[in-house]
C-alpha positions in Angstrom: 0.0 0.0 0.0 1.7 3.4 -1.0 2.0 6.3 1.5 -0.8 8.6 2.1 -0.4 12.0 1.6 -0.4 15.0 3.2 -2.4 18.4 2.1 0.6 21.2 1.5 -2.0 23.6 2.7 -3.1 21.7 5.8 0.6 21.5 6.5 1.2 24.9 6.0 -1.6 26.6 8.2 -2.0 23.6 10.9 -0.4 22.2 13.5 -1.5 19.6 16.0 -0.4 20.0 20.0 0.3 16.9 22.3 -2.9 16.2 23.5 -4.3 15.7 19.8 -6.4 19.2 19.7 -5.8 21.1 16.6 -3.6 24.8 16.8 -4.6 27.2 14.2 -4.1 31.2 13.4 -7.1 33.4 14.3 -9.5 34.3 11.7 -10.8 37.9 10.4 -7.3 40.0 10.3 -6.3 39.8 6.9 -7.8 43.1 5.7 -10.5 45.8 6.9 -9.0 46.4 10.3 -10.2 50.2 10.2 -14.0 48.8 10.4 -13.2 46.1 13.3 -13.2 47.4 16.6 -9.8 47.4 19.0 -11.4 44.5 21.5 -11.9 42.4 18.5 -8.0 42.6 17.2 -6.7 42.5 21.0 -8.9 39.0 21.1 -7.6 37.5 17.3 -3.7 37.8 18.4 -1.8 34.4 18.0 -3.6 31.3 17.9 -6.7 28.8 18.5 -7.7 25.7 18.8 -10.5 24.4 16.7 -13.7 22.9 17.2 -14.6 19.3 17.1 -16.1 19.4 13.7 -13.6 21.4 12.0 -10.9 19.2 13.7 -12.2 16.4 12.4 -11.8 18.1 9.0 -8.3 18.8 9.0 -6.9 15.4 10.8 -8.3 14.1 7.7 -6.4 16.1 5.6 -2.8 15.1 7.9 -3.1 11.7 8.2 0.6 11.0 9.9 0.0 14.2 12.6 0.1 12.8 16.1 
């Protein structure tokens, strides 16, 4: 049976922490910060983890992540 492969972009914008939960940037602060108010860009700094459903999503996508 051949290898499976991994999705470059799941690989590029994911990564997976020790206890299995999925790590990923925060959404919404690519463009329009003028309109977005200064809470909501104090609160999208650095990272998340995702929900169950969306995690779900991308393990499938990184089948050799641990």
């Amino acid at each position: 049976m051949p290898k499976m492969k991994t999705k470059s972009s799941a690989k590029k914008r994911f990564k997976v922490t020790a206890s299995g939960r999925v790590k990923a940037a925060q959404a919404g602060k690519r463009h329009g910060m003028i309109k977005r108010t200064n809470k909501f860009l104090r609160n999208a700094r650095g990272t998340t983890t995702l929900c169950a459903a969306d995690e779900k999503i991308v393990k499938g996508f990184m089948p050799y992540a641990r």
